[in-house]
C-alpha positions in Angstrom: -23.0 -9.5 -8.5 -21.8 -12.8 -10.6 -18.9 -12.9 -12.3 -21.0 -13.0 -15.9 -22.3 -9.6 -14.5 -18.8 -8.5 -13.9 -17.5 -9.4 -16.9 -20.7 -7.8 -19.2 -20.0 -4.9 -17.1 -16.6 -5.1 -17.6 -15.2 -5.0 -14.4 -13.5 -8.4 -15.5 -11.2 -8.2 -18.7 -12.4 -11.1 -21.1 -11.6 -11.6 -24.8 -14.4 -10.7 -26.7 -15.2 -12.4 -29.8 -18.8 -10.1 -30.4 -20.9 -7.5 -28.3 -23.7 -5.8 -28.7 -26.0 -3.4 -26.3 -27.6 -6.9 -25.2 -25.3 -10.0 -25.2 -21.2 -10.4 -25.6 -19.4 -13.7 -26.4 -16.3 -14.3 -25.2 -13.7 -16.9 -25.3 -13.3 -19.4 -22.4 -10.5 -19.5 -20.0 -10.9 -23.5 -19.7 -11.3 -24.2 -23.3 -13.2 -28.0 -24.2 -12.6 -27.8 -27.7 -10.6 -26.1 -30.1 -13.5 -23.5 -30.0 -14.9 -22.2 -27.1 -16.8 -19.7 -26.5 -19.3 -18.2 -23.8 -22.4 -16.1 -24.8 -24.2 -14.6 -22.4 -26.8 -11.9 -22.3 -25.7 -8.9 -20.3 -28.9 -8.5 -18.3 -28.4 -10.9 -15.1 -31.4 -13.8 -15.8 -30.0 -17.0 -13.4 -31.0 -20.2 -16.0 -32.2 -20.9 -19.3 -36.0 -21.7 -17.0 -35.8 -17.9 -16.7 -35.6 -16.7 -20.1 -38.0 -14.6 -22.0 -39.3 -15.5 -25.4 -37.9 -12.1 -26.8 -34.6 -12.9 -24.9 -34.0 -15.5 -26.5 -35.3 -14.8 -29.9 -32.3 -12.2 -29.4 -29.7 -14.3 -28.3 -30.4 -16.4 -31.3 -29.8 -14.2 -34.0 -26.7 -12.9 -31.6 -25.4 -17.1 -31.4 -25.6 -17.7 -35.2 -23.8 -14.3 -35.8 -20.9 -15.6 -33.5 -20.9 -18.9 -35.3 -20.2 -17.5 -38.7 -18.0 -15.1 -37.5 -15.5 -17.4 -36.1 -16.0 -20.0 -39.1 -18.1 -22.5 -37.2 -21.6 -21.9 -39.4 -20.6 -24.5 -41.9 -18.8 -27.0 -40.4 -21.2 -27.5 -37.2 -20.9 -27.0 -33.7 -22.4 -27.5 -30.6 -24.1 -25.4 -28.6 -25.1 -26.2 -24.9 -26.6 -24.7 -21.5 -26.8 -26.4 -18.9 -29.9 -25.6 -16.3 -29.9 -25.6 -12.5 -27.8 -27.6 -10.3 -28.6 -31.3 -11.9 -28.2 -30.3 -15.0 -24.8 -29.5 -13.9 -24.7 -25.1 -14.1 -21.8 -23.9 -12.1 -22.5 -19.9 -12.9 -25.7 -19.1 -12.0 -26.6 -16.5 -15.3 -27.3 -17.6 -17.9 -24.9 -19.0 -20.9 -24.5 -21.3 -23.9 -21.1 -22.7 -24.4 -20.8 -22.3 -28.6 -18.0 -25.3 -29.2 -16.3 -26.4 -32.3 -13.4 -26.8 -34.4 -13.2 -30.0 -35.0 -15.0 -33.2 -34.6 -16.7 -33.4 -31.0 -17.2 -36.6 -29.2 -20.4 -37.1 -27.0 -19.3 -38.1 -23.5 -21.3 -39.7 -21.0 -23.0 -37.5 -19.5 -24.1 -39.2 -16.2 -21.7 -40.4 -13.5 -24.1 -42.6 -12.0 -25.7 -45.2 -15.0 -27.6 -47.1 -12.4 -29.3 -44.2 -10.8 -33.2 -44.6 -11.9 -33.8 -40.7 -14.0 
């Protein structure tokens, strides 16, 4: 079982920010921005590839709900999954990283600019 699963389960304490009978966001332990936070939908589904239409029609309405909750509807935020190895996805269940709070830079996002994509 992955540590998402764990934690949807709750066999790993997290601090929830919203749950429902289908997803939970909670706040990251490694924080990026002022804002943080993990949603995930509890139902184990590995990557974003994997996702249902009605899943994510779901986890939609669930992400916006989280926004506004924690005051990042107005303002703006970013919201990113990242998909299979390559694209850089540690945990292998799927999850968008909600982050805000304050003006976010855009890294680079490839460590190798002369590798041909």
């Amino acid at each position: 079982m992955c540590i998402f699963c764990k934690i949807a389960n709750g066999e790993i304490p997290n601090n929830t920010v919203l749950e429902t009978e289908h997803y939970l966001a909670f706040h990251d332990i490694y924080p990026k921005a002022p804002i943080h936070i993990l949603i995930i939908p509890k139902q184990h589904v590995d990557s974003f590839q994997e996702a249902t239409p009605d899943m994510m029609a779901g986890l939609t309405t669930f992400t916006q709900k989280v926004a506004s909750l924690v005051g990042l509807d107005q303002a703006g935020y970013r919201l990113i999954t990242n998909n299979g190895d390559d694209g850089g996805q540690e945990i292998h269940h799927l999850h968008f990283h909600l982050l805000g709070g304050g003006k976010l830079k855009w890294d680079h996002l490839h460590e190798d600019t002369h590798r041909s994509i």
